[in-house]
PyMOL CGO cylinders between C-alpha atoms (Angstrom):
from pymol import cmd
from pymol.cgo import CYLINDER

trace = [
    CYLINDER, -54.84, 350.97, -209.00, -54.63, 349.93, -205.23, 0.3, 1, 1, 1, 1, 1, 1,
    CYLINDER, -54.63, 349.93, -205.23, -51.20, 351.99, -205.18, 0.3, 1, 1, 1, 1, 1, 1,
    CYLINDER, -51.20, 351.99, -205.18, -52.48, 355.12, -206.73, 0.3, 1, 1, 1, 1, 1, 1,
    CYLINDER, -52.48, 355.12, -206.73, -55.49, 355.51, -204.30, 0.3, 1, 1, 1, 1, 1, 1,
    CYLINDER, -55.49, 355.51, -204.30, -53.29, 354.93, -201.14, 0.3, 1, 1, 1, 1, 1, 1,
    CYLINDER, -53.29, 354.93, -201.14, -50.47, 357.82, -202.83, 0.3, 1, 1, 1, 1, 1, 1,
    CYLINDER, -50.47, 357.82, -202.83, -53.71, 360.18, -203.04, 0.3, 1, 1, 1, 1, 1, 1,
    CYLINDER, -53.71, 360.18, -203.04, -55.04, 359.28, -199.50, 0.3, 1, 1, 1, 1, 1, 1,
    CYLINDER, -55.04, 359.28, -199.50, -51.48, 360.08, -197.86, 0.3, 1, 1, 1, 1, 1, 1,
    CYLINDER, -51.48, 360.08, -197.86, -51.47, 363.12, -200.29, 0.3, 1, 1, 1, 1, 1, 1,
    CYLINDER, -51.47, 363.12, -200.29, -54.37, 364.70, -198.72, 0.3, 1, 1, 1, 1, 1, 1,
    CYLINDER, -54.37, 364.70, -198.72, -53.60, 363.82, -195.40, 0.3, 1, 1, 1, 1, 1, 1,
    CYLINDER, -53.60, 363.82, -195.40, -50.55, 365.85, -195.95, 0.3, 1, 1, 1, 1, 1, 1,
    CYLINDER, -50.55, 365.85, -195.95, -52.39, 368.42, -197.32, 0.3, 1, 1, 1, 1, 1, 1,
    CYLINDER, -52.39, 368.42, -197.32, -54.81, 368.62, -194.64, 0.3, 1, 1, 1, 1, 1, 1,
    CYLINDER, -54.81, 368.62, -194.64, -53.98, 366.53, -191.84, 0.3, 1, 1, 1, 1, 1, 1,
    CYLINDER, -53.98, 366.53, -191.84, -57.15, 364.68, -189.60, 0.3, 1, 1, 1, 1, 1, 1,
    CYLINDER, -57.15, 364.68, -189.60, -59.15, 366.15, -187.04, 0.3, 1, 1, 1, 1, 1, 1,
    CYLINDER, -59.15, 366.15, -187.04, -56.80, 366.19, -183.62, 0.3, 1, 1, 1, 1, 1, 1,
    CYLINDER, -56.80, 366.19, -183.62, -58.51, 365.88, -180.03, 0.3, 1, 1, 1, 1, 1, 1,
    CYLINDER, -58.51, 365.88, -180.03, -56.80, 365.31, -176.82, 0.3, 1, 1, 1, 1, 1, 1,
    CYLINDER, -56.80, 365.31, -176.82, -58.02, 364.84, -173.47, 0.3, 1, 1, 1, 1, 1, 1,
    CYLINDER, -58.02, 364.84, -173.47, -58.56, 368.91, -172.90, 0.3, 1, 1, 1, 1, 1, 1,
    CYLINDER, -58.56, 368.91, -172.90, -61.08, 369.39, -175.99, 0.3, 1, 1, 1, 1, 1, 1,
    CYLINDER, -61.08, 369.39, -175.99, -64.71, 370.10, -175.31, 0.3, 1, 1, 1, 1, 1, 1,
    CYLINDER, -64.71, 370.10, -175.31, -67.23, 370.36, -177.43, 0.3, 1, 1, 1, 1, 1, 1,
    CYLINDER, -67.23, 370.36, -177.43, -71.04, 371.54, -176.94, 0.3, 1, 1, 1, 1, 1, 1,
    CYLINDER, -71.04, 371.54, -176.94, -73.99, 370.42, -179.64, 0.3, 1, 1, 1, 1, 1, 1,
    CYLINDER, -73.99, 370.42, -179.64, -77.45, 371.25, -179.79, 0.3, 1, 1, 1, 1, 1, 1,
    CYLINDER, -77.45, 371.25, -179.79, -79.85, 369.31, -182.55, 0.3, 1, 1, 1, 1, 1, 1,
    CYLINDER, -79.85, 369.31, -182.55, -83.38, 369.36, -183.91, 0.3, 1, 1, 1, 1, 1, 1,
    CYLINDER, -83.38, 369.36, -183.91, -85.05, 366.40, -185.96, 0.3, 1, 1, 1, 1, 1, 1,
    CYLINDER, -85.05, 366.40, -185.96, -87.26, 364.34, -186.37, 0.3, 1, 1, 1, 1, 1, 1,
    CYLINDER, -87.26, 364.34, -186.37, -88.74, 361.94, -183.86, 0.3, 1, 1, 1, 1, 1, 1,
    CYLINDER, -88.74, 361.94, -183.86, -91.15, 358.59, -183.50, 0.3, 1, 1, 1, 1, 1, 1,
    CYLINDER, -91.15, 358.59, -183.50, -91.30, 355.80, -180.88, 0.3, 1, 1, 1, 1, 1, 1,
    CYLINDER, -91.30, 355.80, -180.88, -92.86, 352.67, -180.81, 0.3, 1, 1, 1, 1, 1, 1,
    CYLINDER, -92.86, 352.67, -180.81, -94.19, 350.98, -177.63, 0.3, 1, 1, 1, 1, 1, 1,
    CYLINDER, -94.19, 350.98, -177.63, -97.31, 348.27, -177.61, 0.3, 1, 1, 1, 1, 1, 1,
    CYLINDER, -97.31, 348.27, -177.61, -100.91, 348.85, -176.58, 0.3, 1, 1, 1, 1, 1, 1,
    CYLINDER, -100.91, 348.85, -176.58, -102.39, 348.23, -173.47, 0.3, 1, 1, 1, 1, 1, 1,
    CYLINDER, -102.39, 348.23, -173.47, -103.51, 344.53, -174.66, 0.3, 1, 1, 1, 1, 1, 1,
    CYLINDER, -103.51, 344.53, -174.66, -100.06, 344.30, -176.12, 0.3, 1, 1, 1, 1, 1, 1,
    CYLINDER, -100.06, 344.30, -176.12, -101.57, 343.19, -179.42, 0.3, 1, 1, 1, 1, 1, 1,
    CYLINDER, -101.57, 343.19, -179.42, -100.51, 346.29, -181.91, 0.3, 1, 1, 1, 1, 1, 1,
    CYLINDER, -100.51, 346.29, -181.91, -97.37, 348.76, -182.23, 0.3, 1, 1, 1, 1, 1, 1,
    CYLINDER, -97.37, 348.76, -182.23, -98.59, 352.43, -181.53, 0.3, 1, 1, 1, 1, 1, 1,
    CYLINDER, -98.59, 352.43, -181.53, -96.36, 354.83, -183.61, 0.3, 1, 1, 1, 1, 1, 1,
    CYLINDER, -96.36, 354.83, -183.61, -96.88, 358.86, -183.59, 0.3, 1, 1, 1, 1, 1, 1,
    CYLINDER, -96.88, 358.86, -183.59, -98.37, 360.54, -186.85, 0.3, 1, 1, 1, 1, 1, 1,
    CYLINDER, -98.37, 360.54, -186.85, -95.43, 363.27, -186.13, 0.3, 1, 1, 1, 1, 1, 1,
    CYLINDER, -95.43, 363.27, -186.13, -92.10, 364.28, -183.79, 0.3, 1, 1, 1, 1, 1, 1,
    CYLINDER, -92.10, 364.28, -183.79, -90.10, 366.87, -183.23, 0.3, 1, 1, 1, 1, 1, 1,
    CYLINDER, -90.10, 366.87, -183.23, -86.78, 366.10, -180.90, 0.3, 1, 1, 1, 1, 1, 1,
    CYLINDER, -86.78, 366.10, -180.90, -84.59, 369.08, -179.83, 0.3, 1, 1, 1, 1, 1, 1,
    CYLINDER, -84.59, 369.08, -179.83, -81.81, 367.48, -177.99, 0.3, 1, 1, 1, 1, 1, 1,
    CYLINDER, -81.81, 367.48, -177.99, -78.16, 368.95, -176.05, 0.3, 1, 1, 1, 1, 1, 1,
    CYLINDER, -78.16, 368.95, -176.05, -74.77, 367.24, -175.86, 0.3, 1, 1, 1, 1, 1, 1,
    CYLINDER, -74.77, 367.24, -175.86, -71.49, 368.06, -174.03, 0.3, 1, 1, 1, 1, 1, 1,
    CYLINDER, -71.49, 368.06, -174.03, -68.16, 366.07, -175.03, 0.3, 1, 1, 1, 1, 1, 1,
    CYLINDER, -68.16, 366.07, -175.03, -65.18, 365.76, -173.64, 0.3, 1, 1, 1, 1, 1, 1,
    CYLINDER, -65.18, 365.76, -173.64, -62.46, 363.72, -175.46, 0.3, 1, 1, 1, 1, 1, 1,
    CYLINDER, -62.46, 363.72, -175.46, -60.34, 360.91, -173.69, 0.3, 1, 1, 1, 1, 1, 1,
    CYLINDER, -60.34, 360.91, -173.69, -57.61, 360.73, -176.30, 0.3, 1, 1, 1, 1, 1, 1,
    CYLINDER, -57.61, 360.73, -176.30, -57.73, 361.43, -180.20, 0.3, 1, 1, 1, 1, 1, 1,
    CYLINDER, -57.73, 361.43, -180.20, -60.33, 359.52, -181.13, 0.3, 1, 1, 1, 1, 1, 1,
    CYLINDER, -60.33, 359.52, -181.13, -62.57, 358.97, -178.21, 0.3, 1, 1, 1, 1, 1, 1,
    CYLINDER, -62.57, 358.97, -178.21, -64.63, 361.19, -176.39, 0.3, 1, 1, 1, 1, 1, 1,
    CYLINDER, -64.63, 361.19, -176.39, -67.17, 360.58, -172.73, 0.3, 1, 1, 1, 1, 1, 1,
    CYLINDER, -67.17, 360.58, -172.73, -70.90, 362.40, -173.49, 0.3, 1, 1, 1, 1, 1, 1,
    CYLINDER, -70.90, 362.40, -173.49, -73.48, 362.92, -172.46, 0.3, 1, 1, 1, 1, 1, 1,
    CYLINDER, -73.48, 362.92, -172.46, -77.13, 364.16, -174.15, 0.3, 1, 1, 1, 1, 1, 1,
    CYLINDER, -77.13, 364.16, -174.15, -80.16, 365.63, -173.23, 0.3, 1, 1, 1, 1, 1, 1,
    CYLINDER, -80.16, 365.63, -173.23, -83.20, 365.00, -175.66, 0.3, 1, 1, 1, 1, 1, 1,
    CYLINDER, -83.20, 365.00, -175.66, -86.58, 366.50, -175.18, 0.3, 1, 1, 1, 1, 1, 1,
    CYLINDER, -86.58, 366.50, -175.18, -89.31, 364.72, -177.98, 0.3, 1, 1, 1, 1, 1, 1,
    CYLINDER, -89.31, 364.72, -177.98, -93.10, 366.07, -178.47, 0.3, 1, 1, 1, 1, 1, 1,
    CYLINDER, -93.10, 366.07, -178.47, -95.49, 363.61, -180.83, 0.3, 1, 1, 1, 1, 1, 1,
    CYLINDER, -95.49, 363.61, -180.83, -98.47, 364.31, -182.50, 0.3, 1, 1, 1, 1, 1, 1,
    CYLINDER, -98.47, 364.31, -182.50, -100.73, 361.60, -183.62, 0.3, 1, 1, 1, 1, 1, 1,
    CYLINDER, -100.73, 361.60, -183.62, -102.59, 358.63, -180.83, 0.3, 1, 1, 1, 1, 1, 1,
    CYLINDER, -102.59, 358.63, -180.83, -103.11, 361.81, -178.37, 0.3, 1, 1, 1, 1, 1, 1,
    CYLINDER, -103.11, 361.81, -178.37, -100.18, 364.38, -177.59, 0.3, 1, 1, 1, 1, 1, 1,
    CYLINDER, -100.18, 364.38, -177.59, -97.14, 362.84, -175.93, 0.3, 1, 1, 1, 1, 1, 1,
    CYLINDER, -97.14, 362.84, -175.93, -93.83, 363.58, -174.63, 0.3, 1, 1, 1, 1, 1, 1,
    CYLINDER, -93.83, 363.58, -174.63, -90.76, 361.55, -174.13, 0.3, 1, 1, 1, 1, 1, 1,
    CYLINDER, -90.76, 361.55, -174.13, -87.10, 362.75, -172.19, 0.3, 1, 1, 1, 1, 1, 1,
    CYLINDER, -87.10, 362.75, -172.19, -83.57, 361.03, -172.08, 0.3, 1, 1, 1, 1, 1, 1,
    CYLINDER, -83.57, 361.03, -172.08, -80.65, 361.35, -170.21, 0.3, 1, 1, 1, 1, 1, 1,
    CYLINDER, -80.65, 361.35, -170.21, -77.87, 359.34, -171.47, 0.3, 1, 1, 1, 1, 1, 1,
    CYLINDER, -77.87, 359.34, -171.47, -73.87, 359.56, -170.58, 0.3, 1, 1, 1, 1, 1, 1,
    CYLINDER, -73.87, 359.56, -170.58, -71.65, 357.22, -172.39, 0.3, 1, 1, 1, 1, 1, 1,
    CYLINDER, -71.65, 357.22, -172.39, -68.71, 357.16, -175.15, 0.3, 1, 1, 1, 1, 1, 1,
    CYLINDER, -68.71, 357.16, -175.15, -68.57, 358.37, -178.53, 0.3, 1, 1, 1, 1, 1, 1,
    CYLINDER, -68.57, 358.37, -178.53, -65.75, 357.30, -181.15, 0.3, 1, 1, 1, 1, 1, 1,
    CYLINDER, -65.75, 357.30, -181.15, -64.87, 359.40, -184.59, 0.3, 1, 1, 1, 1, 1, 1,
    CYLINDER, -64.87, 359.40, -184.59, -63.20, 358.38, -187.75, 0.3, 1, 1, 1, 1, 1, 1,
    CYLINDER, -63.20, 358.38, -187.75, -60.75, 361.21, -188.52, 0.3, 1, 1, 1, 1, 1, 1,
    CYLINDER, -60.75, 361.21, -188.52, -61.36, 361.51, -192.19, 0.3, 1, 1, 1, 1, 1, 1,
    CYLINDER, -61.36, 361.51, -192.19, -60.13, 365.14, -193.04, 0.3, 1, 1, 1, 1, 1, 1,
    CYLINDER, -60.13, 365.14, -193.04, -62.67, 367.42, -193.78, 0.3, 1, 1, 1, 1, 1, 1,
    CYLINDER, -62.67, 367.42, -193.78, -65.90, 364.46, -192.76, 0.3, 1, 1, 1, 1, 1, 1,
    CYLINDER, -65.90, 364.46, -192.76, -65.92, 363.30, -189.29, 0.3, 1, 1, 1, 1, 1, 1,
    CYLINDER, -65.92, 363.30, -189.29, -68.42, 359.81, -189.15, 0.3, 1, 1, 1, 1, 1, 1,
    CYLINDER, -68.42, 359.81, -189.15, -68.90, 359.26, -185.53, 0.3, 1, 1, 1, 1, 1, 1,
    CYLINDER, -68.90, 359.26, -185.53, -70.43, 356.31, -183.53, 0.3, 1, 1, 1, 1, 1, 1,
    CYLINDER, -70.43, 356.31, -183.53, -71.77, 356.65, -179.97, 0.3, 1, 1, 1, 1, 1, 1,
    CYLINDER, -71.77, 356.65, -179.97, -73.18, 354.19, -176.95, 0.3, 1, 1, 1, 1, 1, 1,
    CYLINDER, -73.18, 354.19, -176.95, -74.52, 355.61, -173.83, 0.3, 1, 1, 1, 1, 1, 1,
    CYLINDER, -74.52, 355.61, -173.83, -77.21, 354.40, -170.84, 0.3, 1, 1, 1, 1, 1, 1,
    CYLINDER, -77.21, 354.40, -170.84, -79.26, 356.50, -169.21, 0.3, 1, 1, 1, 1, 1, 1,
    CYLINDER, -79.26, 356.50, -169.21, -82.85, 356.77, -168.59, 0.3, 1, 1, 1, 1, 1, 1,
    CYLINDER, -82.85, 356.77, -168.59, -85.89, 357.41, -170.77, 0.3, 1, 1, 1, 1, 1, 1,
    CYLINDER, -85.89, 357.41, -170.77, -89.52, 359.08, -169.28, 0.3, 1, 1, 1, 1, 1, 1,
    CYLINDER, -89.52, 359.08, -169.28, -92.49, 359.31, -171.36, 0.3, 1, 1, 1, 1, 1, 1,
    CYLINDER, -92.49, 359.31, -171.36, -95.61, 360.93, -170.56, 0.3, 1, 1, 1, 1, 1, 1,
    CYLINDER, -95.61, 360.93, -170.56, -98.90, 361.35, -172.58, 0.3, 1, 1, 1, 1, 1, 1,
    CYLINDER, -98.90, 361.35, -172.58, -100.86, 359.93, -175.51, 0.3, 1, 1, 1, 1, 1, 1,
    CYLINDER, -100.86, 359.93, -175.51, -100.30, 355.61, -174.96, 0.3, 1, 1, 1, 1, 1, 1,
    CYLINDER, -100.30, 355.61, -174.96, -97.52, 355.93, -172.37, 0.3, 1, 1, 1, 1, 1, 1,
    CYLINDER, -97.52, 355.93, -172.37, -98.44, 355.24, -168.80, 0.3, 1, 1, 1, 1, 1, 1,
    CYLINDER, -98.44, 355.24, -168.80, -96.56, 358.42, -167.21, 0.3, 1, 1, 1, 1, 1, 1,
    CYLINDER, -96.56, 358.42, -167.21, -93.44, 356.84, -165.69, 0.3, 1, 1, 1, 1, 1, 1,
    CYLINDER, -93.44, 356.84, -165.69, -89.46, 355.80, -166.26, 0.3, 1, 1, 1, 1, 1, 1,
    CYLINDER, -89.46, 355.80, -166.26, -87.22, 353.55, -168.24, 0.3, 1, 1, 1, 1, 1, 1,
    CYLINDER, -87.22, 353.55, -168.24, -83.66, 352.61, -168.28, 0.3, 1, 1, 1, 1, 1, 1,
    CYLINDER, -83.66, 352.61, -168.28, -82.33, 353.31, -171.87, 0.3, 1, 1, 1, 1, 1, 1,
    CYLINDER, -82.33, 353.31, -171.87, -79.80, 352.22, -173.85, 0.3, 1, 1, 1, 1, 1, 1,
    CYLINDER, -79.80, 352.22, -173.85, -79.01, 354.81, -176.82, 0.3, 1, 1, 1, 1, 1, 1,
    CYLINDER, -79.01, 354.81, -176.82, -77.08, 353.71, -180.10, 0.3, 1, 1, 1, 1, 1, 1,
    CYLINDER, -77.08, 353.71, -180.10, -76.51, 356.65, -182.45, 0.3, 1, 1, 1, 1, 1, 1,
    CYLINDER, -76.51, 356.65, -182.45, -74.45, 357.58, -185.27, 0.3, 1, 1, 1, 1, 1, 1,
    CYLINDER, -74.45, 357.58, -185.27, -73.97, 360.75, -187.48, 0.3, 1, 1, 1, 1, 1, 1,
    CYLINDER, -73.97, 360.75, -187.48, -71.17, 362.56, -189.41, 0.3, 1, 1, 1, 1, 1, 1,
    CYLINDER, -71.17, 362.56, -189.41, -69.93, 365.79, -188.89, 0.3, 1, 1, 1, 1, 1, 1,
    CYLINDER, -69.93, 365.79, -188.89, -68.87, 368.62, -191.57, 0.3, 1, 1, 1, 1, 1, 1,
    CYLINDER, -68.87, 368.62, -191.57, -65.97, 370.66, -190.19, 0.3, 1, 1, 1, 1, 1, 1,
    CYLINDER, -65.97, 370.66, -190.19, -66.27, 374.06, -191.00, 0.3, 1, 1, 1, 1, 1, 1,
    CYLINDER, -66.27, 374.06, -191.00, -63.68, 375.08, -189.08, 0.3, 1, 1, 1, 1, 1, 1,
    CYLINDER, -63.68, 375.08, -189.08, -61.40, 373.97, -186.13, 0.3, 1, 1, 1, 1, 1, 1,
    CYLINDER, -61.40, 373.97, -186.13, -64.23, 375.26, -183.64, 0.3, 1, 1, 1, 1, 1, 1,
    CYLINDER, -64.23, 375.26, -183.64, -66.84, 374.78, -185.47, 0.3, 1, 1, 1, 1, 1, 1,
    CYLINDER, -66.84, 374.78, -185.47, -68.68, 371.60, -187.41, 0.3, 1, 1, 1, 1, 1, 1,
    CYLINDER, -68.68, 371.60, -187.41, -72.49, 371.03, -188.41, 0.3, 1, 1, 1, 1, 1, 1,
    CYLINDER, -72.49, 371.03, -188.41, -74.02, 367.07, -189.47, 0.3, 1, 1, 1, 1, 1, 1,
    CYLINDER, -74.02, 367.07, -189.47, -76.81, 365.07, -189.41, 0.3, 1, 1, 1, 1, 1, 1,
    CYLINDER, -76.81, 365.07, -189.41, -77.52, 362.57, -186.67, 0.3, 1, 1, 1, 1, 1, 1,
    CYLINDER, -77.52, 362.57, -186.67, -79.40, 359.69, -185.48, 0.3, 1, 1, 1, 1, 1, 1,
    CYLINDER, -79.40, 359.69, -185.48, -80.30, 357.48, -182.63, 0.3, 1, 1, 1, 1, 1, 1,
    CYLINDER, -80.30, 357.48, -182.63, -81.96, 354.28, -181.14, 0.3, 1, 1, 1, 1, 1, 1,
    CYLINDER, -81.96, 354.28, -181.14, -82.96, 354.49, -177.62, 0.3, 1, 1, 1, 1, 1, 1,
    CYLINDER, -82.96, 354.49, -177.62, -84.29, 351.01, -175.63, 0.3, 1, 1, 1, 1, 1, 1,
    CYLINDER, -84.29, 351.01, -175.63, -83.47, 349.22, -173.27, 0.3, 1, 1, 1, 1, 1, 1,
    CYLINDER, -83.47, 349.22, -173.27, -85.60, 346.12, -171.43, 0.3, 1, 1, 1, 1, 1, 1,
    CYLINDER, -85.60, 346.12, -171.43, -88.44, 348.31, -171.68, 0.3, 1, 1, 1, 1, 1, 1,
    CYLINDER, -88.44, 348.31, -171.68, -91.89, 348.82, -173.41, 0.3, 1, 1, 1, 1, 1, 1,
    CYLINDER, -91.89, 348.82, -173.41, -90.51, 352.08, -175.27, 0.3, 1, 1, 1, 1, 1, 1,
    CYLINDER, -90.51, 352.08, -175.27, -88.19, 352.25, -178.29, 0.3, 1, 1, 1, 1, 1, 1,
    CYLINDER, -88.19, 352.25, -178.29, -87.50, 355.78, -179.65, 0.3, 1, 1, 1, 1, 1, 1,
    CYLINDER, -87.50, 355.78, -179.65, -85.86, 357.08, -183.08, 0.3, 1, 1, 1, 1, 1, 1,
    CYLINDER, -85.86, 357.08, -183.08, -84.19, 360.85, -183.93, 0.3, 1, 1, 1, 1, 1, 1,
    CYLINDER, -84.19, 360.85, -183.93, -82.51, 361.98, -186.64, 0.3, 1, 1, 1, 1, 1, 1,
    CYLINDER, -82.51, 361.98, -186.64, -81.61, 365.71, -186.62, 0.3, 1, 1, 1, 1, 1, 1,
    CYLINDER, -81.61, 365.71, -186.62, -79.25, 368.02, -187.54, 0.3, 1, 1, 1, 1, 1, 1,
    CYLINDER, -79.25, 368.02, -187.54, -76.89, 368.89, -185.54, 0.3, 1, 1, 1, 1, 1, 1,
    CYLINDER, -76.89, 368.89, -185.54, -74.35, 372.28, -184.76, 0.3, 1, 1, 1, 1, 1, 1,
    CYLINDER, -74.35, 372.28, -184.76, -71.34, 371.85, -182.63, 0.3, 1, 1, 1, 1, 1, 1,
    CYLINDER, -71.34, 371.85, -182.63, -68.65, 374.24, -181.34, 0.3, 1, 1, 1, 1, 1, 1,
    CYLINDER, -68.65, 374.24, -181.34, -65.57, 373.02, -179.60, 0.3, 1, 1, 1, 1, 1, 1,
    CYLINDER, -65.57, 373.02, -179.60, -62.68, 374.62, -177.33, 0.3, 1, 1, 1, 1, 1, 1,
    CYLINDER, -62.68, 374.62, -177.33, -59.85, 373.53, -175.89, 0.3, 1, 1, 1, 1, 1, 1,
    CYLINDER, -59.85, 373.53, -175.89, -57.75, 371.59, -178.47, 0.3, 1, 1, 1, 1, 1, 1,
    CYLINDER, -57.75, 371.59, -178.47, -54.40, 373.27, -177.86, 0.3, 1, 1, 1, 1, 1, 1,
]
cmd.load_cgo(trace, "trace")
């Protein structure tokens, strides 16, 4: 059994070999989703969460070698729900991909900094650390669309969550 799934997972990699970077491939995303945070009260005695968030969020990539890539992402958030709020991040750190033929399942680290305005937050700015993960659908060589999500804190009050869907185009992969 063992030898009949590896013959069909060399098969179609001959078929259709894995995605190919190098260190001249750049690739742009933007992203909408859903978004929440969590951060304590004043008194520090409850969790305040948003009834509602929308995140609409920009990333530029630029690959290292095959399977690694330097990023970095912009994400705007609005929340609804314990008065209106907003939250931004700027993040630049490394993402890595799993070739896997036609599905791309990507992991990604970055620091940056988080500022939050509105509803519970006292207007001001935190250093973040964001954690994401997401898997992209190639539609073409240039082209891919996938879902995405994220954990952003970092020794700070604040911790925000996105998942969204995400469109990508790349260039420069010859």
């Amino acid at each position: 059994m063992r030898t009949l799934a590896s013959l069909l997972a060399v098969a179609a990699i001959l078929v259709r070999g894995p995605a190919r970077a190098d260190d001249s491939e750049r690739a742009a995303s933007v992203s909408a989703g859903f978004a929440t945070y969590a951060t304590p009260d004043a008194k520090m005695e409850e969790t305040l969460t948003p009834t509602a968030g929308l995140a609409l969020a920009a990333t530029y990539e630029r690959a290292l070698g095959a399977e690694v890539s330097w990023r970095t992402d912009l994400v705007v958030a609005g929340y609804l729900g314990g008065g209106a709020a907003l939250t931004g991040q700027a993040t630049v750190g490394l993402v890595y991909r799993i070739d896997i033929l036609k599905y791309v399942p990507y992991v990604d680290l970055g620091v940056g900094g988080l500022v939050r305005a509105g509803g519970p937050f006292t207007t001001g700015v935190e250093p973040a650390l964001r954690i994401g993960a997401g898997i992209d659908l190639l539609r073409s060589r240039a082209r891919s669309v996938g879902l995405a999500a994220a954990v952003t804190s970092f020794a700070s009050d604040t911790t925000t969550v996105t998942v969204a869907v995400r469109s990508t185009w790349r260039w420069g992969y010859f």
